[in-house]
N, C-alpha and C positions, 0 to 999 in steps of 0.2 A: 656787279662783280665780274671778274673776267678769272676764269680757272685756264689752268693748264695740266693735262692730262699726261701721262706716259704709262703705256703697257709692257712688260717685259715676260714673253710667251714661250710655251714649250715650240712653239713651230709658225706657221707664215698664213697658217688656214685655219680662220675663224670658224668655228664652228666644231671644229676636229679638232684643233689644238687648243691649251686654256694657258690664261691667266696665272703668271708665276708673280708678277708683284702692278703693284699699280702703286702711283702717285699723281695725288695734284694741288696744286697750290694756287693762291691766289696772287693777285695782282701787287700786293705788299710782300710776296715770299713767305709767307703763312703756309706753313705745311698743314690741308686741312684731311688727306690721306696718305699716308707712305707704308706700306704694306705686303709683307709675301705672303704669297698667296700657292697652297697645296690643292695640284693637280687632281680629280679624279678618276681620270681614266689613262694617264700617261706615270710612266714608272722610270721613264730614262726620255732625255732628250739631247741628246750629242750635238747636232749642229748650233742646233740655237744656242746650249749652257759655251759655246767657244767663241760669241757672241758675247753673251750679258754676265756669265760665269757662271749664274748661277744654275745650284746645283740640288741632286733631290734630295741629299741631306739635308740644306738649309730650309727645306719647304715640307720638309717629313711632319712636323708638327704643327703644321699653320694648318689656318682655317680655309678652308675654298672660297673661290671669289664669291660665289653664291651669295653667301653670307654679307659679302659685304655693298651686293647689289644695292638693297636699301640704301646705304650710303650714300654711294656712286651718286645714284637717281636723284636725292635731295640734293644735292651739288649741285650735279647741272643743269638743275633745271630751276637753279638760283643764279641762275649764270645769266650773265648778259651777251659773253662770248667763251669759245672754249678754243682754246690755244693748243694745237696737238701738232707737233713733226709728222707729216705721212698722216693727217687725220683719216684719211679713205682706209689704213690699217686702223686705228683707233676704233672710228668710227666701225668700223667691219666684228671688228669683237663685243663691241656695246652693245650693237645689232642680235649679235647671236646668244647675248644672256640676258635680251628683252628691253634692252637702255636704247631707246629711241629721243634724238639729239635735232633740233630744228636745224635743215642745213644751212639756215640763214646765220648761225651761231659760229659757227665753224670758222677758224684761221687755222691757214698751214701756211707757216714761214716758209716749209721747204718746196714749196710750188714761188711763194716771193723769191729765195734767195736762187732756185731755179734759172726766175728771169733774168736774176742779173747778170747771171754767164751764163743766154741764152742756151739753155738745155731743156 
């Protein structure tokens, strides 16, 4: 199975900032999580809701990622590959709520589509 992950965070610093929604889906477009996800220690986040939009109303009454760790965990690590934009950000939040990812697993398109307008 091949997942692909996306984070959308109060802020750029894993560990300090959390988890506002997660999704990932499989290799058929299988939504197997799509989810917001309620901050515990952040009440406002400006830069980044001007960004992804979202906002602490919409996440007032979700569940913390916490919760959905278990999840997460069985995912990918039914995964054969995991498909993430910016995985080293992905990867970096996973890290910091215990979701350890073999780096052998890892695609990040945006280091391929990088090369191709060498940057």
């Amino acid at each position: 199975m091949i997942a692909t992950i996306d984070f959308e965070t109060t802020g750029l610093k894993a560990g300090e900032d959390e988890v506002l929604q997660v999704s990932i889906i499989d290799e058929n477009y299988n939504v197997l999580l799509n989810v917001y996800c309620r901050p515990n220690n952040k009440g406002s986040w400006e830069d980044a809701q001007a960004v992804h939009g979202i906002t602490p109303l919409m996440v007032a009454n979700e569940l913390p990622f916490e919760r959905y760790v278990p999840t997460v965990l069985d995912i990918l690590s039914k995964a054969d590959k995991v498909i993430a934009y910016n995985a080293a950000f992905e990867d970096s939040y996973l890290k910091a709520y215990g979701i350890e990812v073999d780096p052998e697993k890892w695609i990040d398109p945006m280091i391929m589509f990088a090369e191709i307008y060498g940057e």
